[in-house]
C-alpha positions, 0 to 999 in steps of 0.5 A: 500500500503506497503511503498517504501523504498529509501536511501534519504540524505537532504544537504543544506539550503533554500527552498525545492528541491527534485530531482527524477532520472531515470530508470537504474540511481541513484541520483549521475550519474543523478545529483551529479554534479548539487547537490553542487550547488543547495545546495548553495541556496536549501535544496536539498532532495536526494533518490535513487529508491530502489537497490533491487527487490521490485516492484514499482508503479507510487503512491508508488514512488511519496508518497515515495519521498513527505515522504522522504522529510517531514521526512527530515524537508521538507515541501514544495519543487520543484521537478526536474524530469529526464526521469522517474524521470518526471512521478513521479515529476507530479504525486507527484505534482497531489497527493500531491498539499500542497508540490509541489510548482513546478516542472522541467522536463527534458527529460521526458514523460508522457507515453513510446512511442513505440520506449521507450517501446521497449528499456526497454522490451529490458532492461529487456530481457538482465537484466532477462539473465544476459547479463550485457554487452550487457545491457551496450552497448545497454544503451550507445548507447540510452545514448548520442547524436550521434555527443557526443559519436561519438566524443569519441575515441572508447577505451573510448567507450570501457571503458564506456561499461566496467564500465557499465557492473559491475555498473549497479544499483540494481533496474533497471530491476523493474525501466524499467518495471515502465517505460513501463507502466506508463501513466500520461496523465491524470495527466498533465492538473491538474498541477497548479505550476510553471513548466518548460519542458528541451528537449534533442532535440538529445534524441535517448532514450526518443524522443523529441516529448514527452517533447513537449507534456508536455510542450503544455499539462502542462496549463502555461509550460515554455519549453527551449531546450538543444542540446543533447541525453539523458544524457544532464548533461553529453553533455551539464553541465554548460547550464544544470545548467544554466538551473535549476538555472534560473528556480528556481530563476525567480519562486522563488522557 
C-alpha cells in the first residue's frame, strides 16, 4: 500500500492528541479554534487529508495519521474524530491498539446512511462539473442547524456561499467518495479505550441516529449531546470545548 501523504504540524506539550477532520474540511475550519487550547495541556498532532487527487482508503488514512504522529515524537495519543474524521479515529484505534489510548467522536458514523450517501454522490456530481457554487450552497445548507443559519441575515448567507465557492479544499471530491463507502461496523465492538460519542442532535448532514449507534455499539461509550447541525464548533464553541476538555481530563488522557 503506497503511503498517504498529509501536511501534519505537532504544537504543544503533554500527552498525545491527534485530531482527524472531515470530508470537504481541513484541520483549521474543523478545529483551529479548539487547537490553542488543547495545546495548553496536549501535544496536539495536526494533518490535513491530502489537497490533491490521490485516492484514499479507510487503512491508508488511519496508518497515515498513527505515522504522522510517531514521526512527530508521538507515541501514544487520543484521537478526536469529526464526521469522517470518526471512521478513521476507530479504525486507527482497531489497527493500531499500542497508540490509541482513546478516542472522541463527534458527529460521526460508522457507515453513510442513505440520506449521507446521497449528499456526497451529490458532492461529487457538482465537484466532477465544476459547479463550485452550487457545491457551496448545497454544503451550507447540510452545514448548520436550521434555527443557526436561519438566524443569519441572508447577505451573510450570501457571503458564506461566496467564500465557499473559491475555498473549497483540494481533496474533497476523493474525501466524499471515502465517505460513501466506508463501513466500520465491524470495527466498533473491538474498541477497548476510553471513548466518548458528541451528537449534533440538529445534524441535517450526518443524522443523529448514527452517533447513537456508536455510542450503544462502542462496549463502555460515554455519549453527551450538543444542540446543533453539523458544524457544532461553529453553533455551539465554548460547550464544544467544554466538551473535549472534560473528556480528556476525567480519562486522563
Amino acid at each position: 500500500m503506497t503511503a498517504i501523504p498529509l501536511r501534519t504540524t505537532v504544537t504543544g506539550a503533554g500527552p498525545g492528541l491527534v485530531l482527524a477532520h472531515g470530508a470537504g474540511g481541513t484541520i483549521e475550519t474543523n478545529f483551529g479554534n479548539l487547537i490553542p487550547a488543547l495545546a495548553a495541556t496536549h501535544t496536539v498532532v495536526a494533518s490535513d487529508y491530502p489537497d490533491s487527487n490521490i485516492q484514499l482508503t479507510l487503512d491508508g488514512l488511519a496508518d497515515a495519521l498513527v505515522a504522522a504522529a510517531v514521526d512527530g515524537g508521538v507515541e501514544t495519543f487520543t484521537i478526536l474524530g469529526y464526521s469522517l474524521g470518526t471512521t478513521v479515529a476507530v479504525r486507527a484505534a482497531v489497527r493500531h491498539p499500542d497508540r490509541v489510548r482513546g478516542l472522541l467522536l463527534a458527529a460521526g458514523f460508522a457507515k453513510a446512511d442513505n440520506r449521507a450517501r446521497l449528499t456526497v454522490q451529490i458532492w461529487q456530481d457538482l465537484l466532477d462539473r465544476g459547479d463550485t457554487a452550487s457545491f457551496a450552497r448545497l454544503a451550507l445548507a447540510a452545514s448548520f442547524s436550521p434555527a443557526y443559519l436561519n438566524a443569519l441575515p441572508a447577505e451573510v448567507v450570501d457571503e458564506l456561499v461566496r467564500v465557499g465557492t473559491t475555498t473549497i479544499p483540494g481533496g474533497t471530491l476523493q474525501q466524499a467518495s471515502l465517505v460513501e463507502i466506508v463501513d466500520t461496523t465491524a470495527d466498533l465492538a473491538r474498541i477497548t479505550v476510553p471513548t466518548l460519542v458528541v451528537n449534533a442532535t440538529e445534524d441535517l448532514l450526518i443524522h443523529p441516529a448514527n452517533s447513537r449507534y456508536l455510542a450503544a455499539t462502542i462496549p463502555n461509550a460515554d455519549y453527551t449531546e450538543i444542540p446543533a447541525g453539523h458544524v457544532l464548533m461553529a453553533e455551539h464553541p465554548t460547550q464544544w470545548h467544554k466538551t473535549v476538555e472534560t473528556f480528556l481530563t476525567q480519562h486522563n488522557l
